[in-house]
C-alpha positions in Angstrom: 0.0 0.0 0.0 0.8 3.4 -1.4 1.9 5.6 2.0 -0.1 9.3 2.4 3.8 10.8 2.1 4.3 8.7 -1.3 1.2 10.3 -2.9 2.1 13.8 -2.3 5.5 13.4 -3.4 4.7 11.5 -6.6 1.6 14.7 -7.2 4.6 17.2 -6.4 7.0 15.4 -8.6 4.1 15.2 -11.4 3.5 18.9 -10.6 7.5 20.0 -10.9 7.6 18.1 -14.5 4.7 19.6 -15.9 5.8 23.0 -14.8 9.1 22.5 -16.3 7.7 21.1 -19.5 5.5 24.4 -19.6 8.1 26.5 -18.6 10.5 25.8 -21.6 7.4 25.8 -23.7 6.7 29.5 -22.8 10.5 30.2 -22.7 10.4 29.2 -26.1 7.6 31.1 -27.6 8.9 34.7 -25.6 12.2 33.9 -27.2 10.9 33.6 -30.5 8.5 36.7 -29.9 11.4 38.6 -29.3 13.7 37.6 -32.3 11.9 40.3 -34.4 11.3 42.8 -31.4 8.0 42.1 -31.9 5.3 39.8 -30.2 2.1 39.4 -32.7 -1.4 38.7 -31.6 -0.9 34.9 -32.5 2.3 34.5 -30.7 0.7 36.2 -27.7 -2.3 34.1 -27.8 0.2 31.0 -27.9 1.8 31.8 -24.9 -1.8 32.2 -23.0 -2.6 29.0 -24.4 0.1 27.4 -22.7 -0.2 29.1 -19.7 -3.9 28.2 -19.4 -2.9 24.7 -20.4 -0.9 24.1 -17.9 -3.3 25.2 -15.2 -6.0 23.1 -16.0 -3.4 20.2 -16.1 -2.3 21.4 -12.8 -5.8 21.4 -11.2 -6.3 17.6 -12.7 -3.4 16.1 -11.3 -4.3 18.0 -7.9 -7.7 16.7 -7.9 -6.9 13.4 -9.3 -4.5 13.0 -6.0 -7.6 14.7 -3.4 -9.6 11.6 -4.8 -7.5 9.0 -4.0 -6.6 10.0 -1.2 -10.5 10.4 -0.2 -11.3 7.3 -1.5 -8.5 5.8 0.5 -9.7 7.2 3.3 -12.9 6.2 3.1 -11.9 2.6 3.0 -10.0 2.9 5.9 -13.3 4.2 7.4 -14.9 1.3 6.3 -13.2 -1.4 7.7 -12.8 1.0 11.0 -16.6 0.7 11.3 -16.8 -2.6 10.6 -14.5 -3.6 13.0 -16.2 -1.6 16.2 -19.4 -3.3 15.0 -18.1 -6.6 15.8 -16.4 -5.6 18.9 -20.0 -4.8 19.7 -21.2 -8.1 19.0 
């Protein structure tokens, strides 16, 4: 079984790579922007792109890891309750 600790360092590791991922992305598309001394509307609206991108990616991967650890929990809650019920018996 996965430990709570292992989770949130595999969603921070998963968080770290997808902002370095973006990062160059973005570095990548201001550098080219600025070749010319000029950013366009399309290279603009590339750069938001990526930027909103990698927020919604962000928000999956932190939701994804608040539902397993929920659902983990609840199982643990489960067997919890159904072990005072027989201690009851």
């Amino acid at each position: 079984m996965v430990s709570f600790a292992d989770k949130r360092a595999d969603k921070h590791k998963k968080l770290k790579i997808l902002a370095e991922k973006k990062l160059s992305k973005i570095s990548e598309l201001v550098s080219k922007a600025l070749d010319d001394h000029l950013i366009t509307d399309e290279e603009y609206s590339l750069v938001l792109s990526e930027l909103n991108t990698f927020k919604e990616k962000k928000e999956q991967i932190r939701s994804d890891a608040k539902k397993s650890v929920k659902n983990e929990t609840s199982l643990i809650n489960k067997f919890k309750n159904k072990q005072d019920v027989k201690k009851l018996r």
